[in-house]
C-alpha positions in Angstrom: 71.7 71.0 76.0 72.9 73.4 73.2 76.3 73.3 71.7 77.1 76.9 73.1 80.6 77.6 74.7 79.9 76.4 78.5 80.6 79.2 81.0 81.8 77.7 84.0 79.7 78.1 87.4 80.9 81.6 89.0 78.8 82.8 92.0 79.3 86.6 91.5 80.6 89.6 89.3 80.3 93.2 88.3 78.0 94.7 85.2 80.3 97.2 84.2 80.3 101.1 84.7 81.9 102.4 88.2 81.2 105.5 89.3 84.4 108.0 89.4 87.3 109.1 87.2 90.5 106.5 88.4 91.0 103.9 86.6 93.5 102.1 89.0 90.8 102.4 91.9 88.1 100.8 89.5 90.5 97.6 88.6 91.3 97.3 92.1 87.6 97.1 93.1 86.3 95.1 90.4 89.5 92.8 91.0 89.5 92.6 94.7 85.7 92.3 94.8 85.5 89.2 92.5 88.4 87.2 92.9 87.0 84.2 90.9 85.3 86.3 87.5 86.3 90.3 87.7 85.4 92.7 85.2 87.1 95.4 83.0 85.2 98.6 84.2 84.2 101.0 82.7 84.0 104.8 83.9 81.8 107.3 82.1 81.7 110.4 84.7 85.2 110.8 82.4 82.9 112.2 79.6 82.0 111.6 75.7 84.1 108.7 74.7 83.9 106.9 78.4 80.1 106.4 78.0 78.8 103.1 76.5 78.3 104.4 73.1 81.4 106.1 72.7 83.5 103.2 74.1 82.3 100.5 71.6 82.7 103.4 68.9 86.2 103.7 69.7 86.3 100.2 68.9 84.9 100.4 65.1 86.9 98.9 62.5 86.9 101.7 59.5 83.9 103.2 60.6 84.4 106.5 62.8 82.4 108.3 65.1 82.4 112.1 66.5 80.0 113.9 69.1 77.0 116.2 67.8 75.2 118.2 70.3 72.2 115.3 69.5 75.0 112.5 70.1 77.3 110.3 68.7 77.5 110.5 64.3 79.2 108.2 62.1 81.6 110.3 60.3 84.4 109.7 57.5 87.2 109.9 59.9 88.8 109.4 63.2 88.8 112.6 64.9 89.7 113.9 68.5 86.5 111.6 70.3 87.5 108.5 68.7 91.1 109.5 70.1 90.0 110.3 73.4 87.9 107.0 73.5 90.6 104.7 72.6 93.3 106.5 75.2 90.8 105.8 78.1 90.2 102.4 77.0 93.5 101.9 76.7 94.3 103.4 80.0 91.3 100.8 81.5 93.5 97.9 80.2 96.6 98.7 81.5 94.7 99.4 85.3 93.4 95.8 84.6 96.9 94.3 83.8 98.4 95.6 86.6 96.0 94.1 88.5 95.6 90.6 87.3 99.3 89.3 87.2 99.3 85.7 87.5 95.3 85.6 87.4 94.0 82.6 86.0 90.1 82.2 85.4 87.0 84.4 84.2 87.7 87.4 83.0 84.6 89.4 81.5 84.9 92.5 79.0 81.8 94.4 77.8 81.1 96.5 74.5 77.9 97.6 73.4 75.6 95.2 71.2 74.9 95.8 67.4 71.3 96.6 68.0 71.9 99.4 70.8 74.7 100.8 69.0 72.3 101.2 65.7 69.5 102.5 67.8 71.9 105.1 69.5 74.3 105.8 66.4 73.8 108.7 64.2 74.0 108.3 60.5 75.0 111.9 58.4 71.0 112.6 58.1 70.8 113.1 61.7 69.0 109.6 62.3 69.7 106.8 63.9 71.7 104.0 61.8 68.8 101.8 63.0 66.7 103.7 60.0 68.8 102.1 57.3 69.4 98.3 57.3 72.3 98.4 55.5 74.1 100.9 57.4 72.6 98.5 60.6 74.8 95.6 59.2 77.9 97.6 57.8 77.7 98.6 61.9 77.9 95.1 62.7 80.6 93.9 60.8 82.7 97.0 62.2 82.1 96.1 65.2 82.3 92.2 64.9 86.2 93.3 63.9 86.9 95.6 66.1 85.8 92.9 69.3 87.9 90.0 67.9 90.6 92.8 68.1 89.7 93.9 71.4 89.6 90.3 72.7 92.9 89.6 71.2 94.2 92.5 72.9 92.7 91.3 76.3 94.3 88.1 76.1 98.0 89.6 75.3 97.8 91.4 78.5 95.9 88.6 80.4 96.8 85.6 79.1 95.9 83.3 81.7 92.2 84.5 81.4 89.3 83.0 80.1 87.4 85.5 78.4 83.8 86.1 78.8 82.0 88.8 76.3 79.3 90.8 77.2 77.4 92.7 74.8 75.0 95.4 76.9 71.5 95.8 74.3 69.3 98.1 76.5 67.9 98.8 73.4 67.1 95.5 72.2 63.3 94.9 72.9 62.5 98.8 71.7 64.1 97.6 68.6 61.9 94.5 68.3 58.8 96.2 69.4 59.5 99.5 66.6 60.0 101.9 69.9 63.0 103.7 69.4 61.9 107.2 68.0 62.8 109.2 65.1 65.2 112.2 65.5 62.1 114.4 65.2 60.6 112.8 68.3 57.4 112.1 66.9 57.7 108.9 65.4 59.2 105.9 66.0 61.7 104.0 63.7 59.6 100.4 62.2 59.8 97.6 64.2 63.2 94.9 62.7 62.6 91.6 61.9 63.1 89.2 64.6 65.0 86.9 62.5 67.5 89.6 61.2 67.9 90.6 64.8 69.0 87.0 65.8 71.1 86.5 62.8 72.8 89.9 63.7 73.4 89.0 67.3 74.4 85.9 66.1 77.1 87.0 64.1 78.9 89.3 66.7 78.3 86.8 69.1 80.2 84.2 67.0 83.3 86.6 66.7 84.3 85.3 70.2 84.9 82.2 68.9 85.0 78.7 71.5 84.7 81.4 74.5 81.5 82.3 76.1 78.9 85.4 75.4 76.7 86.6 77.6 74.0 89.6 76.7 72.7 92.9 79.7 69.5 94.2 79.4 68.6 95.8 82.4 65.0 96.7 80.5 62.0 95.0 81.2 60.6 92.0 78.9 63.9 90.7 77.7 64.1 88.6 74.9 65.5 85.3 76.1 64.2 82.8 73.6 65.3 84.8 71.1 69.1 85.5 72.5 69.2 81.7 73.2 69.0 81.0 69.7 71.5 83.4 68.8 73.7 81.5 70.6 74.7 83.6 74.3 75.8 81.5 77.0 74.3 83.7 79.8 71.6 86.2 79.9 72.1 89.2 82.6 69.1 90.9 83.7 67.6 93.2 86.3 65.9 90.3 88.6 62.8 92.8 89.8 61.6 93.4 86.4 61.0 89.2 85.7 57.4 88.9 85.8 55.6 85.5 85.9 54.7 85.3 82.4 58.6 85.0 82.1 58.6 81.8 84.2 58.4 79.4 81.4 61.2 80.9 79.3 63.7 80.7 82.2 62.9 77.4 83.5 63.5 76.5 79.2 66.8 78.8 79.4 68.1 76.7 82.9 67.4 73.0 81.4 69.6 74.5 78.3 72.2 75.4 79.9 71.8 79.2 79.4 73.2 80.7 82.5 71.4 83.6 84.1 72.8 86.9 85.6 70.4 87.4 88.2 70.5 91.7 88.9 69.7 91.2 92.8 71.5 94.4 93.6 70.4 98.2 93.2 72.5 99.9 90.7 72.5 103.0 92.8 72.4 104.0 96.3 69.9 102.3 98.2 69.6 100.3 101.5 71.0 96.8 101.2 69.1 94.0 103.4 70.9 90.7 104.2 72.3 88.7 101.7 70.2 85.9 102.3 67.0 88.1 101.6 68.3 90.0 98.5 69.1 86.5 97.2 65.2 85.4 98.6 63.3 85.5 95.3 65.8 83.6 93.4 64.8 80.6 95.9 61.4 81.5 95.1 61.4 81.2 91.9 63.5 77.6 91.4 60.7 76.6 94.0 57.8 78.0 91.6 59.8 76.3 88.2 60.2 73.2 90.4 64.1 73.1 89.5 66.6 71.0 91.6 67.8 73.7 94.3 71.6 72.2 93.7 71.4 73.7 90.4 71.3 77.6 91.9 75.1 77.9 92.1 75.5 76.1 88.7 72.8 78.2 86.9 72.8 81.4 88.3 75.6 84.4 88.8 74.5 87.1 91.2 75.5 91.0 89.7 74.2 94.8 90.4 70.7 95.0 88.6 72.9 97.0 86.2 76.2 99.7 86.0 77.1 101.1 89.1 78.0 104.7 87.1 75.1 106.6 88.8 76.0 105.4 92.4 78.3 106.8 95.2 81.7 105.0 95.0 81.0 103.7 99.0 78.3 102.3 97.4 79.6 100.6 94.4 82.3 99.1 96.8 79.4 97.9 99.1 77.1 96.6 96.2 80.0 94.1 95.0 80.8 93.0 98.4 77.1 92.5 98.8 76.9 90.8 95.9 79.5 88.1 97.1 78.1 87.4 100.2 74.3 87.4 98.6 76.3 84.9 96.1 77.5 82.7 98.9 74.7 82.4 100.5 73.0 81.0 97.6 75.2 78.5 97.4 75.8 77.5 101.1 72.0 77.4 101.1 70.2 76.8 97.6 66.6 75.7 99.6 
């Protein structure tokens, strides 16, 4: 086993994003839904400054960002987006406090990652920060700051809560692989080294100190040797993209302790089957790793395959519920 913060065994929770503008209807859905580990949501059909990006901007420590027709551009100072992005967060929070008095437990918050946020990050030049390795870890340390604050701020309002981190790297594996492209389009920005990635991730991961981290990717091929070593607890993934070649690096990451987010659940409208069945190829694979089926509930959380944002809010509500009960029946039945 590895000397990572343990995250307790929770059957179920949320990614992130919601779809819809209210943020007292999003904390009472991602609060009612998962009683034992709910989520702070997150609602970008607000506009700039609600999306991912512009979220975790808002939470730069002395480093600013403003919206350009391309995107989101570091600037000097903090202008009318970073406003706007920390009044909706903090709107977000108070929706969540008013909806966890009393709560004791899980409690999961999620930011952007350091890699994402360099691929998707404009420097003045018009390119990404990811161009400029320095600027890539003067990114980092901002936001390293700006999530101890953030978690500090959690725990005022929630104090009973044990916080879980996420940090969402889409980006991640185009980062490793040199395929995040240029502002011009026609090139691609050079691969980073897989050891300044980890030590990177490690760093931010580290400013949530004694409490669990856990890293989304809902992109295919995710790195999960690699985010082992930079010390997550969990890994959260979209379940239908695991291939078998990824077979030996779970069954490594379950027999560490790592705890996977299994994305069972479409992220937007689509028909849900039984929970048993949407739950089905998690059984297969324990079967086809040959891991002790009592160690499903202990090793796996079931979530949405990733945000909810592009989905119809009777669907989000029906996705989390499904979740649950897909949850449940995992571990009323781990054969």
């Amino acid at each position: 086993m590895n000397d990572t913060p343990h995250l307790p065994p929770a059957l179920a929770t949320g990614i992130g994003s919601l779809p819809g503008t209210d943020a007292r209807e999003a904390a009472k859905a991602a609060t009612g839904s998962f009683e034992d580990f709910p989520h702070l949501p997150e609602l970008p059909a607000r506009g700039p400054g609600a999306d991912m990006i512009g979220r975790t901007a808002g939470l730069l420590v002395e480093l600013y960002a403003r919206v350009e027709p391309s995107g989101w551009r570091i600037g000097d100072r903090p202008g009318r987006d970073t406003r706007r992005a920390r009044s909706w967060l903090g709107e977000d929070l108070d929706a969540l406090e008013e909806f966890t008095q009393g709560y004791e437990g899980l409690l999961k918050v999620q930011a952007v990652g350091p890699w994402t946020l360099a691929a998707a990050l404009e420097l003045k030049n018009g390119e990404a920060a990811l161009s400029d390795l320095g600027a890539c870890r003067d990114l980092a340390a901002s936001l390293a700051e700006g999530l101890r604050q953030h978690l500090e701020e959690v725990r005022r309002r929630v104090p009973g809560a044990r916080l879980v981190l996420q940090l969402d790297e889409p980006s991640l594996t185009a980062v490793l692989r040199g395929q995040v492209r240029t502002a011009s389009g026609y090139r691609t920005h050079r691969a980073v080294d897989r050891q300044t990635v980890e030590a990177t991730l490690r760093d931010v991961v580290g400013v949530h100190d004694g409490g669990p981290v856990v890293v989304h990717s809902c992109a295919p091929d995710v790195p999960f040797a690699l985010l082992r070593r930079a010390g997550v607890a969990g890994i959260s993934f979209d379940f239908s993209l695991l291939t078998e070649r990824d077979d030996e690096v779970i069954g490594e990451a379950v027999e560490d302790g790592t705890r996977l987010f299994a994305g069972v659940v479409p992220g937007t409208d689509a028909p849900l089957s039984d929970p048993a069945g949407s739950v089905m190829g998690v059984r297969t694979l324990w079967r086809r790793l040959g891991l002790r089926p009592g160690l499903l509930p202990e090793a796996v959380t079931v979530t949405p395959a990733c945000g909810l944002a592009g989905a119809s809010p009777g669907y989000a509500r029906s996705a989390y519920a499904h979740c649950v009960r897909a949850a449940r029946s995992l571990a009323d039945n781990p054969e």
